[in-house]
ROTOR-543672 format. One record per atom (N, C-alpha, C, O, CB): residue in three letters; z, y, x. Coordinates in steps of 0.02 Angstrom, whole numbers, plus 32768, in hexadecimal, padded with zeros to 4 digits. Glycine has a CB too. Layout:
% residues N
AlaZYX...
This chain:
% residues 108
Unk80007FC5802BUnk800080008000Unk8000803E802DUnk802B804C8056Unk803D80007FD0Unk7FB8806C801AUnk7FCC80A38046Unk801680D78032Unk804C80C5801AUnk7F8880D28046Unk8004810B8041Unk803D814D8039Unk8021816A800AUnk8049818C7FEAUnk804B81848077Unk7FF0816D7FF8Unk7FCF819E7FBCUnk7FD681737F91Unk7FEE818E7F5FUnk7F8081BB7FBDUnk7FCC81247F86Unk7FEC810B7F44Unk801481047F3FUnk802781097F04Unk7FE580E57F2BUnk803F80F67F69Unk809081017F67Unk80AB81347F33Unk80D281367F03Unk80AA811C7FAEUnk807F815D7F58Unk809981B17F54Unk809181BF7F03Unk80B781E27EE3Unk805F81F27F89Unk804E81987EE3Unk802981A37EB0Unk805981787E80Unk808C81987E74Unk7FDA81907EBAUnk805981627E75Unk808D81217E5CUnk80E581457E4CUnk810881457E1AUnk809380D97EAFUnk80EB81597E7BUnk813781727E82Unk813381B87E55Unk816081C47E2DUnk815381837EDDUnk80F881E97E5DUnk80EA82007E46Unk80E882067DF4Unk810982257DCBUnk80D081FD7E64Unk80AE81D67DF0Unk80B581A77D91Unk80ED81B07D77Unk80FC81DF7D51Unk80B5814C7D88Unk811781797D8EUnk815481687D83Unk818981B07D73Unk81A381BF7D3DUnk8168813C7DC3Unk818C81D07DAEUnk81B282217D99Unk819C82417D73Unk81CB82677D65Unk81B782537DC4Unk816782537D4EUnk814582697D20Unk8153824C7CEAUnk815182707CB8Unk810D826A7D2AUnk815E821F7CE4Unk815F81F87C9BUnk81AC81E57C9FUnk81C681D47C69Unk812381AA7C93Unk81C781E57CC4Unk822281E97CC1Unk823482337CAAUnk8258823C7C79Unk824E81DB7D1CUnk822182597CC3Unk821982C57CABUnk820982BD7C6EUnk822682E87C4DUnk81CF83067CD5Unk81E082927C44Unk81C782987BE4Unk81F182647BD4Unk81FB825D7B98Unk816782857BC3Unk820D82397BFBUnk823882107BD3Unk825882397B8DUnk8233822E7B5CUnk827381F77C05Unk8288825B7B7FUnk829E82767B4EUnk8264827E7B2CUnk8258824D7B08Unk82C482AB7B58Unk823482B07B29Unk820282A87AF3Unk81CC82777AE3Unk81A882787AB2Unk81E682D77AF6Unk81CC82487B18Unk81B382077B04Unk81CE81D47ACAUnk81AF81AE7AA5Unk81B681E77B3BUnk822281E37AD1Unk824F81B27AA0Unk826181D57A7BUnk829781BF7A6AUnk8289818C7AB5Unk825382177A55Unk824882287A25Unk821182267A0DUnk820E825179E1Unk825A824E7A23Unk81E182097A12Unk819281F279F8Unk819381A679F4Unk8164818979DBUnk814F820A7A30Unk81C0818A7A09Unk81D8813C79E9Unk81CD810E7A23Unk81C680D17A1BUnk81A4811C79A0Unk81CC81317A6BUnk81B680FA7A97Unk820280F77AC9Unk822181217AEAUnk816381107AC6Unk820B80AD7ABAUnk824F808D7ADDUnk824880947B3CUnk826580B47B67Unk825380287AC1Unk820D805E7B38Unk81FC80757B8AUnk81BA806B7BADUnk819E80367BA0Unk822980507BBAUnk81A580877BC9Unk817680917BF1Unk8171806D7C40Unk8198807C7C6EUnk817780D47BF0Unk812F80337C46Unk812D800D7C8BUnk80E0801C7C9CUnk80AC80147C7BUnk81417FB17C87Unk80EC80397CE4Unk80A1802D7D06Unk80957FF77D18Unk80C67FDD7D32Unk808F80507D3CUnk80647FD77D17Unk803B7FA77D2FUnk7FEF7F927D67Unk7FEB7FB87D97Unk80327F9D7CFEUnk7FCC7F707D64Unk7F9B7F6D7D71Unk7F837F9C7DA5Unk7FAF7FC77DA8Unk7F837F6D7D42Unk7F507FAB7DD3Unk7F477FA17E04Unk7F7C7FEF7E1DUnk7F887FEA7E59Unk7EF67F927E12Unk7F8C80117E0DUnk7FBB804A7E23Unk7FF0802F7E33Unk801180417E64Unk7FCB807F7DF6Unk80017FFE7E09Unk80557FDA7E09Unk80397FBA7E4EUnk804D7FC27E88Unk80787F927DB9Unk80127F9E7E3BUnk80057F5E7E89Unk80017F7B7EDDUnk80117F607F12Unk7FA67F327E80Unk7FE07FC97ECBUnk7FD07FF97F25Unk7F897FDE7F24Unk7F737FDF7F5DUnk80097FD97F85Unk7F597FC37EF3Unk7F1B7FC17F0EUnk7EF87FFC7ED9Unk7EBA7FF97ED4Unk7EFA7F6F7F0EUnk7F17802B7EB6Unk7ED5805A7EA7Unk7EAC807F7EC6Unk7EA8807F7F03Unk7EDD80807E86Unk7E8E809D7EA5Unk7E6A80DD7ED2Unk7E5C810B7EA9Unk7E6480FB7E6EUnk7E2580CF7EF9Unk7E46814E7EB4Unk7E3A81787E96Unk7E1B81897E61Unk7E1881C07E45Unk7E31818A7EADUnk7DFA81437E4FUnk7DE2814A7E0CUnk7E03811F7DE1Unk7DDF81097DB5Unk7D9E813F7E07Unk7E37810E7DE0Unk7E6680D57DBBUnk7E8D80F87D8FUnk7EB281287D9AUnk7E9880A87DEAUnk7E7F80D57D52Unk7EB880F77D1BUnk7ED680D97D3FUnk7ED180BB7D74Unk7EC380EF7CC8Unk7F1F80EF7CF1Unk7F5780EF7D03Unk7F6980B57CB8Unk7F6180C87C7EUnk7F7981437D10Unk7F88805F7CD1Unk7F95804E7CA5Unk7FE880417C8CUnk801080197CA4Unk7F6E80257CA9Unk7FED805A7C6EUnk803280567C42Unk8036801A7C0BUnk800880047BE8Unk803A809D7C17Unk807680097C0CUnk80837FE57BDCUnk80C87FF97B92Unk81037FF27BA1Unk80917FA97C09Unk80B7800D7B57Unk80F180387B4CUnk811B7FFF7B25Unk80FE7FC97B1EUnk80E280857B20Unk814980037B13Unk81877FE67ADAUnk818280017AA0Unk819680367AB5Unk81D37FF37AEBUnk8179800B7A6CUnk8187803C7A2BUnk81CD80297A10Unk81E97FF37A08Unk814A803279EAUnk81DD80617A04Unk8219805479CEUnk820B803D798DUnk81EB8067796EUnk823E808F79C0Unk82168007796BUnk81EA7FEA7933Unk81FA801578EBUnk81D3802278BDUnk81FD7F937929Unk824E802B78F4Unk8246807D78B8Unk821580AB78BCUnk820180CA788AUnk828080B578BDUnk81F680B7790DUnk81B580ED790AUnk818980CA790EUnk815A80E87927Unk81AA8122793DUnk8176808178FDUnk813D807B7906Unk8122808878B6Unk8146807E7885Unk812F8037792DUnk80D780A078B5Unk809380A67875Unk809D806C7869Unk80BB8044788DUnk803C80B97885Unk807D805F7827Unk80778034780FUnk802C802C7804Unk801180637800Unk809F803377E2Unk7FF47FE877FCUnk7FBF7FE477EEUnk7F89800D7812Unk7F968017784EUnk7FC37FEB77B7Unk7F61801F7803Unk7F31805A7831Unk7F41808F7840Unk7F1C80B27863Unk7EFA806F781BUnk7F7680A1782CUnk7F9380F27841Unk7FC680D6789BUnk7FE0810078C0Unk7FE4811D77E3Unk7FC7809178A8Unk7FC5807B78E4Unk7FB38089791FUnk7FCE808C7956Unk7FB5805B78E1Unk7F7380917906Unk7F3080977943Unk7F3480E37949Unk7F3680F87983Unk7ED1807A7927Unk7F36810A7920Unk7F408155790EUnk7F83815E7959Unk7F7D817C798EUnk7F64816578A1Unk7FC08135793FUnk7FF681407968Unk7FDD814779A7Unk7FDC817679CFUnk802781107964Unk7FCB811479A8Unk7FC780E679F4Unk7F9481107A1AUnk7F9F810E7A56Unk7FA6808979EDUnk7F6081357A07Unk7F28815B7A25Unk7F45819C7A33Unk7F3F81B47A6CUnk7EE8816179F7Unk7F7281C979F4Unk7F9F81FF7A15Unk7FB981F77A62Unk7FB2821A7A94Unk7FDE820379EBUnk7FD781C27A55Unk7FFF81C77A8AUnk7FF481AA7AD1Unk801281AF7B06Unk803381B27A74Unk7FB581847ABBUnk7F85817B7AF0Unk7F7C81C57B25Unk7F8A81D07B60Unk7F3B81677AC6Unk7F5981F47AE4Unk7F4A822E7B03Unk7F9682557B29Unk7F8E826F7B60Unk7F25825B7AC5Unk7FDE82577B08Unk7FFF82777B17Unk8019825A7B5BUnk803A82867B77Unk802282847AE6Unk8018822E7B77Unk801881DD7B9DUnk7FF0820A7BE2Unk8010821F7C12Unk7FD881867B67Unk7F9A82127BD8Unk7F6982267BF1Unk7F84826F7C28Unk7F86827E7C64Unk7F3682317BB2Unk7F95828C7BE1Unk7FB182E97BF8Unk7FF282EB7C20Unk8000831E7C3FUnk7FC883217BACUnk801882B87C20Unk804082B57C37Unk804A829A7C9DUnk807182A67CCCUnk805482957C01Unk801B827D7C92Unk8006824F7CD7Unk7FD2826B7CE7Unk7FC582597D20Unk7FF782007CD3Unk7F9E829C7CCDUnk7F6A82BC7CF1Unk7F28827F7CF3Unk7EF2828E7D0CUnk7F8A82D37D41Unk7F30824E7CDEUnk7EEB82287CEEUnk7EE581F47CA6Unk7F0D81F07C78Unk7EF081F37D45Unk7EAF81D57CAEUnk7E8D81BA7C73Unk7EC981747C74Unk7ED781597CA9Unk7E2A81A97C7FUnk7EF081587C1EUnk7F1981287C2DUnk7F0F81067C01Unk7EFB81177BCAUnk7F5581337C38Unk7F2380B17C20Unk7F0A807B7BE9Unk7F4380667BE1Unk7F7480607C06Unk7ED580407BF7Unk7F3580587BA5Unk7F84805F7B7EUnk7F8480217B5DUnk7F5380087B42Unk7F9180A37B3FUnk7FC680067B63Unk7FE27FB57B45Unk800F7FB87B22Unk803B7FDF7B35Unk7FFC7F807B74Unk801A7F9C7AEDUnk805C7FAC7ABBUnk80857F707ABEUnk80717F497A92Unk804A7FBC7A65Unk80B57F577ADEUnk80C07F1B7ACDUnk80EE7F2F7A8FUnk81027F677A7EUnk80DD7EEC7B07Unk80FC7ED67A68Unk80FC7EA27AA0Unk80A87E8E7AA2Unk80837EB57A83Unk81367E587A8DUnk808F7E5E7ABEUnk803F7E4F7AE6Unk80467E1D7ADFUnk80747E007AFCUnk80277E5E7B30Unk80147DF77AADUnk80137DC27A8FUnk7FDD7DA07AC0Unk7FDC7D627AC5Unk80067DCA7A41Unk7FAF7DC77AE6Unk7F897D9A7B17Unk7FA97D817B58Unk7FBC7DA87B84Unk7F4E7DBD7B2BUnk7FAE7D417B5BUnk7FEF7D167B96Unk7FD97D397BE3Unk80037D417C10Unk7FDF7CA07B9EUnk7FA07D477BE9Unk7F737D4F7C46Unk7F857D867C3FUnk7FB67D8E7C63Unk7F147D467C60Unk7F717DD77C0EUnk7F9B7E0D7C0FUnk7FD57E207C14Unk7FED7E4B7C38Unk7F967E217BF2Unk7FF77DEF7BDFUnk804B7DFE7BF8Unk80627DE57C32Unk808B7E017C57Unk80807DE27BCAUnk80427DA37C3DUnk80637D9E7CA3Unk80497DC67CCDUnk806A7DDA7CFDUnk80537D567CD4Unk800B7DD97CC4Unk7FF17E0F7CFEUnk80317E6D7CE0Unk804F7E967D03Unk7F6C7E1E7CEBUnk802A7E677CA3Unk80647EAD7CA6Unk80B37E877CC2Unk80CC7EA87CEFUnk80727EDA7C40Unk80C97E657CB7Unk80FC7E3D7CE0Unk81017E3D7D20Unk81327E4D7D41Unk80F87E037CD8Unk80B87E237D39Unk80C47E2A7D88Unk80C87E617DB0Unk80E67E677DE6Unk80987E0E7DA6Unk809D7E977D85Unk80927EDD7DA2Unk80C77F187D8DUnk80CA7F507DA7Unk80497EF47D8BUnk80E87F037D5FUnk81107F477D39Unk81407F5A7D77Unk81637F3B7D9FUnk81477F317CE4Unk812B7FA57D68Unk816E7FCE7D8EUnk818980037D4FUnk816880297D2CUnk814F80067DE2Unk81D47FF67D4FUnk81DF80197D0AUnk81E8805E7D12Unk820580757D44Unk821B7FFE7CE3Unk81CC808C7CD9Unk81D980D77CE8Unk822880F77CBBUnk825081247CC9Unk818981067CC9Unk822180C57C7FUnk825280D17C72Unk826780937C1BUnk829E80967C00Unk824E81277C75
């Protein structure tokens, strides 16, 4: 892992620990990076993948879901400065949830 992902990563992470409070007032319990940022192999063109928790009192119900989940995609985005792919667990696909398993670094 160089120093700039290090740096980038640690970075993430402090940023999204700083919105914690207004993150869990929008219904999200906790927030894990993953995938290749978590790992030290991104590069400069690598989102940023997150994995969030919802609080299931804030979670939408039915298609007003996807509505949720895309807000905060974007607020997710503005927050970290770069384009982010966003996972809601829990992650019903088994190879996704061990690869977010193996890679999670928690932000909060």
């Amino acid at each position: 892992m160089s120093i700039g992902e290090l740096t980038r990563l640690d970075t993430v992470v402090q940023v999204l620990r700083a919105h914690e409070a207004a993150l869990q007032r929008d219904g999200v319990r906790h927030v894990d990076v993953f995938g290749s940022l978590a790992r030290g192999s991104a590069d400069v063109r690598s989102d940023v993948d997150l994995c969030v928790e919802l609080d299931p009192a804030a979670r939408a119900k039915g298609f007003a879901q996807v509505g949720q989940i895309e807000d905060l995609r974007a607020q997710l985005r503005a927050i970290v400065g770069a384009p982010v792919d966003l996972v809601v667990a829990p992650v019903s696909k088994p190879d996704l949830r061990r690869h977010i398993d193996e890679d999670a670094v928690r932000a909060f």
